[in-house]
C-alpha positions in Angstrom: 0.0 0.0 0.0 1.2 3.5 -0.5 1.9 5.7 2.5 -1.1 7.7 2.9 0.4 10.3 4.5 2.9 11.0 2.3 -0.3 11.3 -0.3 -1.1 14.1 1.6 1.4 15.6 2.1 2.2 15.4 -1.8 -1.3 16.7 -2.0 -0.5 19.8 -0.2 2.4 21.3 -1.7 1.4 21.3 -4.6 1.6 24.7 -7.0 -1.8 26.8 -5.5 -4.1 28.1 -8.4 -4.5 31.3 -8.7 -6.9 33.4 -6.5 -8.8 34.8 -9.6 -9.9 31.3 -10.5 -10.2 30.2 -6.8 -13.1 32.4 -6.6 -14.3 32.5 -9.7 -15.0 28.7 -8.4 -17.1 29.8 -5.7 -18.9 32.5 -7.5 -20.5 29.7 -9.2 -21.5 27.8 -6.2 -23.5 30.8 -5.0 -27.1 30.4 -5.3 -27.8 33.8 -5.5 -24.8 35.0 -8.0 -24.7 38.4 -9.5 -23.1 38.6 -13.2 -21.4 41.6 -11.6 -19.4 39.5 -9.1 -18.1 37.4 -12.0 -17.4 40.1 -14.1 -15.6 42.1 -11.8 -13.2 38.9 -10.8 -12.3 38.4 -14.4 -11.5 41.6 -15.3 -9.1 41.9 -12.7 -6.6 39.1 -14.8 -5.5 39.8 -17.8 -4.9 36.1 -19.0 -8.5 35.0 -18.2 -10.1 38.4 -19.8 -8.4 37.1 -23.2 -9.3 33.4 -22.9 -12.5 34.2 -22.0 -13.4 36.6 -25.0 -11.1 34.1 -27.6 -13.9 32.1 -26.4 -17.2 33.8 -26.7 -15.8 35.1 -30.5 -15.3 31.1 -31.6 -16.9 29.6 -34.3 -19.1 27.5 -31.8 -19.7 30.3 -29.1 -19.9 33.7 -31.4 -23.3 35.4 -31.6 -24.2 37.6 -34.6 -22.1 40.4 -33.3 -18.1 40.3 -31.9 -17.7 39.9 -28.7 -15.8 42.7 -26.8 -16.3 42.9 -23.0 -16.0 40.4 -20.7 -19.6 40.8 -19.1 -20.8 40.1 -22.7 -19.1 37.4 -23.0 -20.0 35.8 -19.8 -23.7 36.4 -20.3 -22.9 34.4 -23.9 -21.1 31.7 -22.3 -22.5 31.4 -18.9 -20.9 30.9 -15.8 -19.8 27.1 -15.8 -17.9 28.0 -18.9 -16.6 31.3 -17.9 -15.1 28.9 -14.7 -14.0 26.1 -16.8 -12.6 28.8 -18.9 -9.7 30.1 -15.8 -9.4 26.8 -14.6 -8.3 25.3 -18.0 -5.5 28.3 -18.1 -4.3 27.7 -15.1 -3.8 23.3 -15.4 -3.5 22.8 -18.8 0.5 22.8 -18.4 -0.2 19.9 -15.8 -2.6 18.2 -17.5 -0.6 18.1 -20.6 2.0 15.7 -18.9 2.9 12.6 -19.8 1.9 9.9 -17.4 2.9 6.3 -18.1 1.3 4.6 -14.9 -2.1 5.0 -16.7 -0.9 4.8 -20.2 -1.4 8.3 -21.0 1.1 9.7 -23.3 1.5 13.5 -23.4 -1.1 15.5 -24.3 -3.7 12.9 -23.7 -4.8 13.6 -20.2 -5.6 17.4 -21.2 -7.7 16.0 -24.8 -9.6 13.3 -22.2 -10.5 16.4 -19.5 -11.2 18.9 -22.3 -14.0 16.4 -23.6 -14.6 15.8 -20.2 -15.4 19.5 -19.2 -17.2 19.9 -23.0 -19.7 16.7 -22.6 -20.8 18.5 -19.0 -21.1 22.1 -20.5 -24.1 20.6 -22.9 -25.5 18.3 -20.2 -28.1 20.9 -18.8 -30.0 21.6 -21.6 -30.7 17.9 -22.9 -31.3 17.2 -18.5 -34.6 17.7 -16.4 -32.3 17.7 -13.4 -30.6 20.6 -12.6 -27.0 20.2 -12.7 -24.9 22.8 -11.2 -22.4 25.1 -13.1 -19.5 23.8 -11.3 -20.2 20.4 -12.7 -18.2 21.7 -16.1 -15.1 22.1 -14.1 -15.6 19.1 -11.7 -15.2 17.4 -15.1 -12.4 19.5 -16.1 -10.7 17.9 -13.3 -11.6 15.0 -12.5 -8.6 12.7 -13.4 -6.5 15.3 -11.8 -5.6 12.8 -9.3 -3.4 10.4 -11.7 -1.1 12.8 -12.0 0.3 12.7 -8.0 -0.7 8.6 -7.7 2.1 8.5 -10.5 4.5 9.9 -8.2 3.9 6.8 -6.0 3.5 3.7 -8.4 7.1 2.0 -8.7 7.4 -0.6 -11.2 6.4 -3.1 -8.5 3.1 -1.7 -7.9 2.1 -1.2 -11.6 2.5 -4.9 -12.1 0.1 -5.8 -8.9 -2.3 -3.1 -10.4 -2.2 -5.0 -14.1 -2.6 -8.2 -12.3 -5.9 -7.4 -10.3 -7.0 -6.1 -13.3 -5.9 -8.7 -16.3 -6.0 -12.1 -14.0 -8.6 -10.7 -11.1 -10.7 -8.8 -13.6 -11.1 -5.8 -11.5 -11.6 -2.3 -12.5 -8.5 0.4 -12.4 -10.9 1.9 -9.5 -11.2 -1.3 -7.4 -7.2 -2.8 -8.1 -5.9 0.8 -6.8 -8.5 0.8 -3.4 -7.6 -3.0 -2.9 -3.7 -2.4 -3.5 -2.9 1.0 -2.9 -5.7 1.9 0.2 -6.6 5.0 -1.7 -8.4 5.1 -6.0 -7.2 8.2 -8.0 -10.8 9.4 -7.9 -10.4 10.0 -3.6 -6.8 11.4 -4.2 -8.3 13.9 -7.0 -10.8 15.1 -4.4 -8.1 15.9 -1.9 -6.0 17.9 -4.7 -9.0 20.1 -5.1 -10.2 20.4 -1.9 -6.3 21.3 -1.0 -6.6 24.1 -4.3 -10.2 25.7 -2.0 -12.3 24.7 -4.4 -16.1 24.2 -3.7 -16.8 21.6 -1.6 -19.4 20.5 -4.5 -16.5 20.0 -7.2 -14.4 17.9 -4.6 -17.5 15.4 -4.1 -18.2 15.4 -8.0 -14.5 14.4 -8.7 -14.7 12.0 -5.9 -17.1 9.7 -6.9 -17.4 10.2 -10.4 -16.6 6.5 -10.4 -19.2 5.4 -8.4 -22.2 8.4 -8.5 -24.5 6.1 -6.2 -22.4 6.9 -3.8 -23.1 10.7 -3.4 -26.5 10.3 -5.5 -26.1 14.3 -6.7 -26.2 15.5 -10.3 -22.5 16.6 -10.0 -21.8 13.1 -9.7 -23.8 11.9 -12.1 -22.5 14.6 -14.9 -18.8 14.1 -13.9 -19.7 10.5 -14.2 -21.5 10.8 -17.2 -18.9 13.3 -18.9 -16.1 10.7 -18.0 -17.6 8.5 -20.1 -18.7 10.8 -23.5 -14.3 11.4 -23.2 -13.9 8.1 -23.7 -16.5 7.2 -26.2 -14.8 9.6 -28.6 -11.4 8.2 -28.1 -10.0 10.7 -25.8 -9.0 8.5 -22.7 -8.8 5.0 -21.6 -10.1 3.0 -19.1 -13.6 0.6 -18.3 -16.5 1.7 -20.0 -18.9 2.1 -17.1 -21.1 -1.0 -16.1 -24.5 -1.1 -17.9 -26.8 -0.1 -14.8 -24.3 2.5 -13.7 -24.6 3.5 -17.0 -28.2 3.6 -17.1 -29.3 4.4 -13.6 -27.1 7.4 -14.4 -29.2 8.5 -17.0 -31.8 8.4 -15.5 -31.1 9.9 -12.4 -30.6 13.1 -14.6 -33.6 13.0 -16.5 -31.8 12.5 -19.8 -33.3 10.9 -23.0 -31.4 8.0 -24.4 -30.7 9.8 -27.9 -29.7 13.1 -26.1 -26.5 10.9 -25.0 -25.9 10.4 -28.6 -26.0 13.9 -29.5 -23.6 14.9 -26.5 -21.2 12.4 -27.8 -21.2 14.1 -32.1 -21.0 17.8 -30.1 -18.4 17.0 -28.3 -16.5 15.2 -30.9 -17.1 18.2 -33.1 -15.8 20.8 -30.9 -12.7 18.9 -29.1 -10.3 19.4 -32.4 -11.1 23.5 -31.8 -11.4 24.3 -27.9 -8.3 22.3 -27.2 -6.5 24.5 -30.0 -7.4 27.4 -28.0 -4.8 27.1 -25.5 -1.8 26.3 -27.7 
C-alpha cells in the first residue's frame, strides 16, 4: 500500500491556483450570483479576460455580433464556462503531462479532461435535473488525481495493479483501493479540496466512479462526462457498467438519444477548444 500520509502531504504542496480562479470557483456555487461579481473577478486578470473573449468570438460560441467585454461574454457563455474557462489556463501545463502509470502519453490527459469538461457544458440543456455550473469544471478535473498517484507507483506496484485487473478482472478503481488503500478518484478530491475549491466540485471528482455513492447531479455529470471522453477516443479506461450506465441516466432526467448527441457535439468541438490554448 502507498503511504497515505505522504499522499497528503504530496497533496498539499502542490503549486496553489490562482486566487482569480479560486473564486471564480465559488462564485458559481453561490445560489444567488450576480453577473457583476463574476465580471468584476475576471477583469481583474488579464490572462483570463483574453481566454474568455477568444472564447465567446469562436466559431461554436460567437453570436451575430463580436464579442468585446468580458460581461458580454459571460452572459454568452454562462458561468460554468466562464469557470471552466480560468481553470483550464491555469492546469492545462499539468494536465498536458505525460503519465505512463495509466498509459497516457503526453497531451492525452488534457484531450480526455477537455472532452470531459465539454460533454458537462451541454448536459443541462438535454437534463430535467438541474445540474450545477461547477459540474463543467468538476469534469475539467476529475482525473486530476493520476497525476500525484504517479508519483507513488514504482514498477512493483504497476505490475500488482495489471494483475488485479488482467487475471482478477477488476476495474483500475477497485485494483488501486484493494492495492494502494486510496483510487485516484479519492486522491483527486483531496487535490482540489487542498486548491479551496467548492466543496461541491471535490465530491463530484470524488465519486465520479461510483455516482451512487453521493447520489447528486454533480456526480452523475462528472460520471456521465467521464464516459462521452472516452467514447470519442480521448481516454482510456472501463466503459462504465451497464446499470451504472443507465441508472445514471436516469437519475438526470436525460433521453437515451440526447447521449448520442452529447457524444457528435463534443466530438465536433474537441479538435477547436483544445486548440485554443496552444
Amino acid at each position: 500500500m502507498i503511504d497515505l500520509d505522504s499522499l497528503a502531504q504530496a497533496a498539499s504542496c502542490l503549486d496553489p491556483l490562482p486566487l482569480s480562479a479560486v473564486r471564480l470557483a465559488h462564485l458559481a456555487a453561490k445560489e444567488d450570483l450576480q453577473i457583476s461579481e463574476l465580471v468584476e473577478t475576471v477583469e481583474y486578470d488579464q490572462a483570463i479576460t483574453g481566454r474568455l473573449l477568444k472564447t465567446a468570438n469562436s466559431s461554436w460560441s460567437a453570436s451575430s455580433r463580436p464579442i468585446a467585454t468580458v460581461r458580454d461574454a459571460v452572459i454568452r457563455l454562462g458561468t460554468g464556462t466562464v469557470v471552466s474557462v480560468a481553470l483550464a489556463s491555469s492546469v492545462r501545463g499539468r494536465l498536458s503531462q505525460a503519465v505512463p502509470a495509466y498509459d497516457l502519453a503526453e497531451g492525452e490527459l488534457w484531450k480526455h479532461s477537455v472532452a470531459a469538461a465539454l460533454a458537462a457544458e451541454l448536459m443541462p440543456r438535454h437534463c430535467n435535473a438541474s445540474i450545477p455550473p461547477e459540474a463543467v469544471s468538476a469534469a475539467l478535473l476529475h482525473d486530476v488525481g493520476k497525476l500525484l498517484m504517479s508519483r507513488f507507483l514504482g514498477d512493483e506496484l504497476q505490475e500488482q495493479l495489471a494483475e488485479a485487473r488482467e487475471l482478477a478482472g477488476e476495474t483500475w478503481m477497485e485494483a488501486e483501493r484493494e492495492i494502494l488503500g486510496v483510487h485516484h478518484a479519492e486522491l483527486g478530491g483531496l487535490i482540489v479540496q487542498t486548491w479551496g475549491l467548492p466543496e461541491t466540485m471535490v465530491r463530484g471528482i470524488c465519486y465520479h466512479h461510483d455516482p451512487d455513492a453521493w447520489p447528486e447531479p454533480v456526480s452523475y455529470a462528472v460520471f456521465l462526462a467521464d464516459s462521452v471522453a472516452k467514447i470519442v477516443g480521448q481516454g482510456i479506461g472501463e466503459s462504465p457498467r451497464v446499470e451504472s450506465f443507465v441508472h445514471a441516466i436516469e437519475a438526470l432526467g436525460m433521453r437515451a438519444e440526447a447521449f448520442d448527441v452529447i457524444c457528435q457535439l463534443t466530438a465536433e468541438r474537441l479538435a477547436e477548444v483544445a486548440s485554443r490554448y496552444e
